[in-house]
C-alpha positions in Angstrom: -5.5 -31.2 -36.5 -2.6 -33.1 -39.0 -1.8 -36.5 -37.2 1.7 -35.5 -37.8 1.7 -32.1 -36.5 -0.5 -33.7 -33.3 2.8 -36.1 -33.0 5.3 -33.5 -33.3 3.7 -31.6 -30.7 3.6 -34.7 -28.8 7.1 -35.8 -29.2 8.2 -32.2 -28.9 10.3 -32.4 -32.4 11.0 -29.6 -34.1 12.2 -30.8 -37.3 9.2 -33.1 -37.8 7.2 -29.5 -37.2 9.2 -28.2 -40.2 8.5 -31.2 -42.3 4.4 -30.6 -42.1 4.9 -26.5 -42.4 7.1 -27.9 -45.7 4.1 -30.3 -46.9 1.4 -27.4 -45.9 2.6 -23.3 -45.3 -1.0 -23.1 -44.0 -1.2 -25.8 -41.6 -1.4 -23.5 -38.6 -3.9 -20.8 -40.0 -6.9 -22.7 -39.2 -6.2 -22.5 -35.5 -6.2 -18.4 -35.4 -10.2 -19.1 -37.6 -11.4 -21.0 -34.6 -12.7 -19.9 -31.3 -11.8 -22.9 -28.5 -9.6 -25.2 -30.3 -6.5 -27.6 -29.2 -3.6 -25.7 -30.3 0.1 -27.7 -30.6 1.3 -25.3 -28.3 -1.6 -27.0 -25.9 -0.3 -30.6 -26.3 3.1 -29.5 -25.7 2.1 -28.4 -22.5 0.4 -31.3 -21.8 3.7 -33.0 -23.0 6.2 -30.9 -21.2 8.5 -29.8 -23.9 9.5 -26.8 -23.7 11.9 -26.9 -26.7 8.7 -27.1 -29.3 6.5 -24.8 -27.2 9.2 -21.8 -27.4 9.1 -22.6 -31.3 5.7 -22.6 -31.3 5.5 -19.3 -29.8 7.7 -18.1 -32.2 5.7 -18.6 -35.1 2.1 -18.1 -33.8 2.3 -16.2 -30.6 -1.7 -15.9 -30.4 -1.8 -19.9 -29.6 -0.9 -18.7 -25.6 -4.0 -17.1 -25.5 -6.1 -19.6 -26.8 -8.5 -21.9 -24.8 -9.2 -25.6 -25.7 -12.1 -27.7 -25.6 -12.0 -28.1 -22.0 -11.4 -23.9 -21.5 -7.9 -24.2 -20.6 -4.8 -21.9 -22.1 -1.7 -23.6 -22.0 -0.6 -21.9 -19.1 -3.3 -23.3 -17.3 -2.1 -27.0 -18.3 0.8 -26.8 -17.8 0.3 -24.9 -14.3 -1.9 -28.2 -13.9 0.7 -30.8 -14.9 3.4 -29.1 -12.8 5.5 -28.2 -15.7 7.4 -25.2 -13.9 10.1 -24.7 -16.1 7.4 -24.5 -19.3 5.3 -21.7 -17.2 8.2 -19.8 -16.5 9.1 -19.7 -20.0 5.8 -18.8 -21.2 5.7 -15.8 -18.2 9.0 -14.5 -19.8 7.5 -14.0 -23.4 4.5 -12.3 -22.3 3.8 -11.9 -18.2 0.3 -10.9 -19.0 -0.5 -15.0 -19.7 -0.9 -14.8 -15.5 -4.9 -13.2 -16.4 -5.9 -15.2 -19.1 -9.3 -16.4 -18.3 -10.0 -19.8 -19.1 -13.1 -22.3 -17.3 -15.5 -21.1 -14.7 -13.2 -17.5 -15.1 -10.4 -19.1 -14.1 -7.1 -17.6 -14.6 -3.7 -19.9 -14.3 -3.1 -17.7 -10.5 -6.7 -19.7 -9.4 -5.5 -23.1 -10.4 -1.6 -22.2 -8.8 -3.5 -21.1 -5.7 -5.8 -24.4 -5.8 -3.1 -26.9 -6.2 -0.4 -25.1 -4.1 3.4 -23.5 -4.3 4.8 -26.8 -4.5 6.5 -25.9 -7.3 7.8 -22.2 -6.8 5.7 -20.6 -9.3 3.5 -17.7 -7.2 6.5 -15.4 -6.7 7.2 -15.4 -9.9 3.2 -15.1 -10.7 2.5 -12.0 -8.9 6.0 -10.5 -9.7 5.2 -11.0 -13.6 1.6 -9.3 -13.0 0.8 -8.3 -9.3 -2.9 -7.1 -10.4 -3.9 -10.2 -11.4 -5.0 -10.6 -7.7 -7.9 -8.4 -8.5 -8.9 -11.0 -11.0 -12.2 -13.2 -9.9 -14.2 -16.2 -11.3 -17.6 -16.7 -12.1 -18.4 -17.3 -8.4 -16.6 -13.9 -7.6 -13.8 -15.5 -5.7 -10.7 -14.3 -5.7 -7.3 -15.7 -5.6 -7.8 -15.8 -1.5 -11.3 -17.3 -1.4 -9.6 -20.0 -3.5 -6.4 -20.2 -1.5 -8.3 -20.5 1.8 -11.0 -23.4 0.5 -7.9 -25.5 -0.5 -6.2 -24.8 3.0 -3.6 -24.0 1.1 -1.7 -21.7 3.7 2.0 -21.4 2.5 -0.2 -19.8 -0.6 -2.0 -17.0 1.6 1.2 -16.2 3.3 3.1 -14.9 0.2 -0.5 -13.8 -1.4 -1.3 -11.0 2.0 1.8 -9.8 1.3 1.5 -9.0 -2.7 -1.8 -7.7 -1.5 -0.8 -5.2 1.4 1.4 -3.3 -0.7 -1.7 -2.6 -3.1 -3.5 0.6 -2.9 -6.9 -1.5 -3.7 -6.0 -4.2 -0.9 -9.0 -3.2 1.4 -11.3 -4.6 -2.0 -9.2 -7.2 -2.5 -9.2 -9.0 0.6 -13.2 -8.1 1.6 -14.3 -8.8 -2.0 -17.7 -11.0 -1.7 -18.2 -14.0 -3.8 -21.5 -15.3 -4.8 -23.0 -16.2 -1.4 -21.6 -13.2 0.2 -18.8 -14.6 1.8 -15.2 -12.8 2.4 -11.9 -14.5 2.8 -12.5 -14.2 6.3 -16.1 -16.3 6.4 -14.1 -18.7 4.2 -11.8 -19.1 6.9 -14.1 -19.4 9.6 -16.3 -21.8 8.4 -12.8 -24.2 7.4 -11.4 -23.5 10.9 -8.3 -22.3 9.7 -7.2 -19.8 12.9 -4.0 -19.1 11.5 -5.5 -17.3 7.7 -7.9 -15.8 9.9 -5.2 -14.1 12.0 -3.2 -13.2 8.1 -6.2 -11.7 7.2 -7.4 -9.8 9.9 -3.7 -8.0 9.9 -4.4 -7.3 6.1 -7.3 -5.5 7.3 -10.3 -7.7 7.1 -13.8 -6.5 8.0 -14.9 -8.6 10.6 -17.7 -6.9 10.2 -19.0 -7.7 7.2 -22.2 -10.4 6.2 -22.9 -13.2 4.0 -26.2 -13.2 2.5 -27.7 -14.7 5.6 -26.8 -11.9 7.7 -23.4 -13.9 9.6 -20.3 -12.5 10.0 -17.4 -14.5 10.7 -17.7 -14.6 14.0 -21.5 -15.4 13.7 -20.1 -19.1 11.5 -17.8 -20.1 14.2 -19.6 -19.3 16.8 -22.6 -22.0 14.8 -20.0 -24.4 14.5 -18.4 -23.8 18.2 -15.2 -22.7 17.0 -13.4 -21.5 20.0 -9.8 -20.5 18.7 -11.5 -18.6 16.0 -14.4 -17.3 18.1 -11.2 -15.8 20.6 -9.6 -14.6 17.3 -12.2 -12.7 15.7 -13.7 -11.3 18.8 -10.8 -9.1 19.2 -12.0 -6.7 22.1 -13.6 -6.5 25.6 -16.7 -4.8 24.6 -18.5 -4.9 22.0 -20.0 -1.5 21.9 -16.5 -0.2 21.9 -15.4 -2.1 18.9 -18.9 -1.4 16.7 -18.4 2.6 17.4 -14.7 2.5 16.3 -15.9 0.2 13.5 -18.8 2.9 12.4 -16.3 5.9 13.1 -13.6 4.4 10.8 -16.1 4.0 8.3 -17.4 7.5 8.2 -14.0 9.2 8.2 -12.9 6.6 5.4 -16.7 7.3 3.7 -16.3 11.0 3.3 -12.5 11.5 3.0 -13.0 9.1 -0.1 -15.6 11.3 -1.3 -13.0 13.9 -1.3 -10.4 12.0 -2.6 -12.3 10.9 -5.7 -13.5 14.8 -6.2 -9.8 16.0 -6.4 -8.0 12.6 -8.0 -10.2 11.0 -10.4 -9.4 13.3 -13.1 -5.9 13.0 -12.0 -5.7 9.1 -12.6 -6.7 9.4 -16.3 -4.1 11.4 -17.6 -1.3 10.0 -19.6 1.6 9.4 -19.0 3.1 12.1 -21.5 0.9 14.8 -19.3 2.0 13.0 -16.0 5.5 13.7 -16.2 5.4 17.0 -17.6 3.2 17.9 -14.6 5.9 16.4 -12.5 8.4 18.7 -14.0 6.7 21.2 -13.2 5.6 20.4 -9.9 9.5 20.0 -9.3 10.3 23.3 -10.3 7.4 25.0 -7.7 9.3 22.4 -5.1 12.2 23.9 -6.0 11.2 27.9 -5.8 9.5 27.7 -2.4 12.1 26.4 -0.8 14.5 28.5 -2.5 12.4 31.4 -0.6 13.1 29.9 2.8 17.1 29.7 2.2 16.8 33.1 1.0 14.2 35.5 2.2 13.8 38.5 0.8 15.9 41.0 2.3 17.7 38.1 3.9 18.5 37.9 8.0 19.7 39.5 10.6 23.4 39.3 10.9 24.7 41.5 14.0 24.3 41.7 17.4 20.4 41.8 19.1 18.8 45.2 18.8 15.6 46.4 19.0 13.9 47.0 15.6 13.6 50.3 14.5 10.6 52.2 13.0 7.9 51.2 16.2 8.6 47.4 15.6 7.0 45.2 18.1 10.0 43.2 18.8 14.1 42.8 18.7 16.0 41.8 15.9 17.0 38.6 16.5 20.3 37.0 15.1 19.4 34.7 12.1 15.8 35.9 12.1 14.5 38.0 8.7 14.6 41.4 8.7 10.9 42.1 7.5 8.7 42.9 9.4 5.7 40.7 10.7 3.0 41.7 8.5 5.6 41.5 5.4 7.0 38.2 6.2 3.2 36.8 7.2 1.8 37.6 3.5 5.0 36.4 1.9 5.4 33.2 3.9 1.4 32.6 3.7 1.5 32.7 0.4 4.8 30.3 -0.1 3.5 27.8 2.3 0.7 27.4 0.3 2.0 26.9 -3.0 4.4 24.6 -1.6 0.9 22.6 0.6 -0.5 22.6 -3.1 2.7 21.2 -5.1 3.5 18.6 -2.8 -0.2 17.6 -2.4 -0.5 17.3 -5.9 3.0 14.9 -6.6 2.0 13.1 -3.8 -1.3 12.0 -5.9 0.7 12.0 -9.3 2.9 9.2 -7.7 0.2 6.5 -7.3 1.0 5.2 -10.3 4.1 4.0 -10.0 5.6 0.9 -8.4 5.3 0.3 -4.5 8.5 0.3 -3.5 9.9 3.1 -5.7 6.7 5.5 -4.5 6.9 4.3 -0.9 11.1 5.9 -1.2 10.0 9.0 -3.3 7.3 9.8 -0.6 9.3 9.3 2.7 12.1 11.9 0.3 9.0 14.3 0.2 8.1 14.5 3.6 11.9 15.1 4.4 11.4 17.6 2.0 8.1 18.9 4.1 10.2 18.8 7.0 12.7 20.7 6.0 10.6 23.5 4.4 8.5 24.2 7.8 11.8 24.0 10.0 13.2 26.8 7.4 10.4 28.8 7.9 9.9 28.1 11.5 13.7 29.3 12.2 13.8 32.5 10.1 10.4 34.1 11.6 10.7 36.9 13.0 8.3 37.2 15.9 6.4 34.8 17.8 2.9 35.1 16.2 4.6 34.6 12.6 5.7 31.1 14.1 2.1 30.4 15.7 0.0 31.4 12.8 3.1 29.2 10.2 2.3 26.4 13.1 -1.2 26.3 11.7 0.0 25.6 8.2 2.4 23.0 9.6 -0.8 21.4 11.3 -2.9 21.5 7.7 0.4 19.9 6.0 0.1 16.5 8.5 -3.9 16.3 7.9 -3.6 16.7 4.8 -1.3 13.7 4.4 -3.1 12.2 7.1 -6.4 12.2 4.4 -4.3 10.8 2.1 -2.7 8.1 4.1 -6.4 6.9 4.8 -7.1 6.1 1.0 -4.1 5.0 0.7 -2.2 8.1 -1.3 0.5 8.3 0.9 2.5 5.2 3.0 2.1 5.4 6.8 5.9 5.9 7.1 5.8 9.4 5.4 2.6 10.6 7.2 5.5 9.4 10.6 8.1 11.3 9.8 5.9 14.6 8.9 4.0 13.9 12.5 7.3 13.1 14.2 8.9 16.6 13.4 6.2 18.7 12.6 3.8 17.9 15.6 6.0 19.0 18.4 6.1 22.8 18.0 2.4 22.9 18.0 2.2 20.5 20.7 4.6 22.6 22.7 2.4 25.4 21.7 -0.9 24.2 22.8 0.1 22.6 26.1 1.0 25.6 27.4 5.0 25.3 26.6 5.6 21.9 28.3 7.7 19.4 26.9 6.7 16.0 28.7 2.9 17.3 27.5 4.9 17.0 24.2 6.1 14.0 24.3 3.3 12.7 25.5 1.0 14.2 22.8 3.2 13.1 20.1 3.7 9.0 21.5 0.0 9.5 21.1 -0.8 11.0 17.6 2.0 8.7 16.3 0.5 5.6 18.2 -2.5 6.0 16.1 -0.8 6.4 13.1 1.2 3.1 13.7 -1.5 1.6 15.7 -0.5 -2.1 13.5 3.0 -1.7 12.9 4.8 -1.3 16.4 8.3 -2.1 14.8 8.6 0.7 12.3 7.1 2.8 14.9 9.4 2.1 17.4 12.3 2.4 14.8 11.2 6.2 13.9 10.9 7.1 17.5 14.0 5.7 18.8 16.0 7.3 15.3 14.1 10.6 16.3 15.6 10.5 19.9 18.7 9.6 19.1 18.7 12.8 16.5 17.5 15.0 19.0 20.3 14.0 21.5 23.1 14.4 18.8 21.3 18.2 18.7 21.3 18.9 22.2 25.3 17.7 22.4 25.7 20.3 20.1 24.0 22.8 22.2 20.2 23.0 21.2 18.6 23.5 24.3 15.6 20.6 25.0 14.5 19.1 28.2 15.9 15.1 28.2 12.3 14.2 29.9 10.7 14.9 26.7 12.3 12.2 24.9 12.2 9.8 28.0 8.4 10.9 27.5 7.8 10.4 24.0 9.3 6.7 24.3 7.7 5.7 27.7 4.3 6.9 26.2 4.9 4.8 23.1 6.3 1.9 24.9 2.9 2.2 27.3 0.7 2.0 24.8 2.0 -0.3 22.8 2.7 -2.6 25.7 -1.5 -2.1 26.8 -2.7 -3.0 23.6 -0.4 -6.3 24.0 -2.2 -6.7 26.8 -5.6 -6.6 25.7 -5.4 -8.8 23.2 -3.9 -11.4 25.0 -6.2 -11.5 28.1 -8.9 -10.9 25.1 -8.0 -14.1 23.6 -7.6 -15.9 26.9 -11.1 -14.8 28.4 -12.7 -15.7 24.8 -11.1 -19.1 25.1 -11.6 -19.7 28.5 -15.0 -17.8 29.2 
């Protein structure tokens, strides 16, 4: 390198920069010709100034990506000298600097998560590129293995996050590095309870083995561990806990089978084809429910009467006027064009971002909602709601499926089971409404099995809906509500229970 454009670098003057481009217009091709080289945009983030850098970046973009002797970018260094402002600077011409890939596979997220947050820089990290947590070194370690070997907590607190709201955070956090180890053995053997709690809530395997057969639990228990030991073993017997384990994992093996049958072609398309398909799927939204608010023939308007022509039942004020066969092939074949279409957006959403998807789904399943109760209040007899109940009940599994490779948020999946599931619960316990309530604290307990606040939220907002209905004169039984709570408030309550005289037996035991 020119001495003089080495001290202008170093000095961080831009004018003397000028003077060797005057002297030489060439004097910074060279750099692009070779492969690891020490770039000026490298000393001045070595040097800190951030004037000469932003000039530099000007001129010869490329430099950013370039890795020096040593395999370093200058992100990386100045990551490493605790330059903040510099690295900020450098994320706001191009965020994808975050996954360059410098020594060892490094990328300037592994070196932020070895030396800590001190300076403020992961938000801003994983908001400028929130899949570089997928990225790993040569040693297969992830962001969290790293994180975790440099007990660097105040790191995995704001990394679970970034990670949860992934639809690959199951990978993420159970990725194995070279020796087989998980976050979660990484934890255990550096006694750190508290990331082994973090993880274990981001859904750790517990489970799984290094390549000497140990789980986590297997390393503290080695090195007599007994806060972690209480932590990981989690439940009272252990047969119980490996038959969930293998039932969750064939449910999850085959509906991901499935999943990847019907979405994998879906994934691939661009995003020209993905919105026009969206357009489209809007306008089948649109139709089938348009079918609901007007049925053919429309409803029945005067007083109650028997049908006429042999019918089977009694016109019924607000009910359609066709008859049961007619509505059942009509309405069959509505409900599933509008199962298809919604299926369908539901997958074409996964692309965008997590917050905005999350609000477009829980839309959609008010939209799902709203389509069955239509249905449900215009049919004419008793078996047309029955047999429409059954479609209700393939709606929730199917978004059930989809909440399980993580299609769908858990909230939606709620709110479809919170409205849909009581007429067929009412239905198949024989008409009564605490079996209801009880039914449905159940089904949505398992949904929102880990997240008793949202949970609670929903059910209570559901009650207090329901109440505002029966004020204004819908007819419902008050002990089904007091059921529905006191069932989730049971359950919930046991399974604080268990795990706290789990932890205190494994502790004390």
């Amino acid at each position: 390198m020119d001495e003089s454009l080495r001290q202008a670098a170093r000095t961080g003057k831009v004018n003397e920069l000028y003077t060797v481009i005057q002297r030489n217009g060439n004097v910074l091709r060279h750099f692009d010709e070779v492969e690891f080289i020490e770039t000026p945009l490298h000393i001045a983030a070595e040097e800190g100034c951030i004037e000469f850098a932003m000039e530099m970046m000007n001129l010869k973009s490329s430099f950013a990506r370039k890795l020096n002797h040593q395999g370093l970018s200058p992100l990386h260094i100045a990551v490493r000298k605790g330059h903040k402002e510099m690295a900020l600077r450098f994320l706001e011409i191009d965020k994808h600097l975050v996954r360059v890939r410098g020594k060892k596979g490094k990328t300037p997220l592994h070196y932020l998560c070895k030396v800590g947050n001190q300076l403020g820089l992961l938000d801003p990290f994983l908001e400028a590129s929130p899949d570089c947590l997928q990225d790993v070194t040569i040693e297969n370690r992830t962001a969290l293995h790293i994180a975790i070997q440099n007990n660097r907590l105040d790191v995995l607190q704001l990394l679970i996050p970034t990670v949860k709201r992934k639809d690959y955070y199951w990978e993420v956090v159970n990725r194995k590095d070279k020796d087989g180890n998980t976050a979660l053995h990484i934890a255990a053997i550096h006694n750190q309870p508290k990331m082994l709690k973090l993880l274990l809530n981001c859904k750790a395997d517990k489970h799984a083995t290094n390549q000497v057969g140990l789980t986590a639990l297997g390393i503290a228990q080695q090195h007599n561990y007994r806060e972690n030991i209480a932590i990981l073993k989690g439940c009272f017997i252990p047969v119980v806990s490996n038959f969930k384990r293998k039932l969750e994992e064939q449910v999850v093996k085959y509906v991901t089978k499935a999943s990847l049958l019907i979405f994998q072609n879906m994934d691939n398309i661009s995003a020209d084809d993905r919105n026009a398909l969206l357009v489209i799927l809007g306008l089948l939204l649109t139709a089938t429910y348009q079918a609901t608010l007007s049925p053919p023939g429309g409803v029945w308007q005067g007083e109650n009467t028997s049908k006429s022509k042999g019918s089977y039942d009694e016109m019924v004020l607000g009910k359609s006027v066709m008859g049961q066969m007619d509505f059942l092939l009509f309405y069959i074949l509505t409900y599933l064009v509008f199962l298809v279409t919604l299926f369908l957006t539901l997958a074409l959403l996964k692309t965008f971002p997590h917050g905005f998807r999350t609000a477009l789904q829980v839309l959609l399943a008010f939209l799902a909602v709203s389509f069955d109760e239509s249905i449900s209040d215009i049919a004419p007899t008793n078996l047309t709601y029955v047999i429409l109940n059954i479609f209700s009940g393939i709606l929730f599994l199917l978004m059930v499926s989809m909440c399980i490779v993580c299609r769908v948020s858990k909230i939606s999946v709620s709110i479809v089971g919170c409205w849909i599931l009581p007429s067929i619960l009412y239905l198949c316990l024989g008409r009564s409404e605490i079996g209801m309530g009880v039914g449905q604290g159940l089904l949505l307990f398992l949904i929102l099995y880990d997240e008793f606040c949202k949970g609670t939220i929903l059910i209570v907002c559901y009650c207090l809906f329901v109440s505002v209905c029966v004020f204004f004169g819908t007819s419902i039984d008050f002990k089904y509500l007091v059921a529905l709570m006191g069932c989730w408030q049971l359950l919930s309550l046991g399974r604080l229970c268990i795990m706290q005289c789990t932890q205190f037996c494994n502790t004390h035991l």
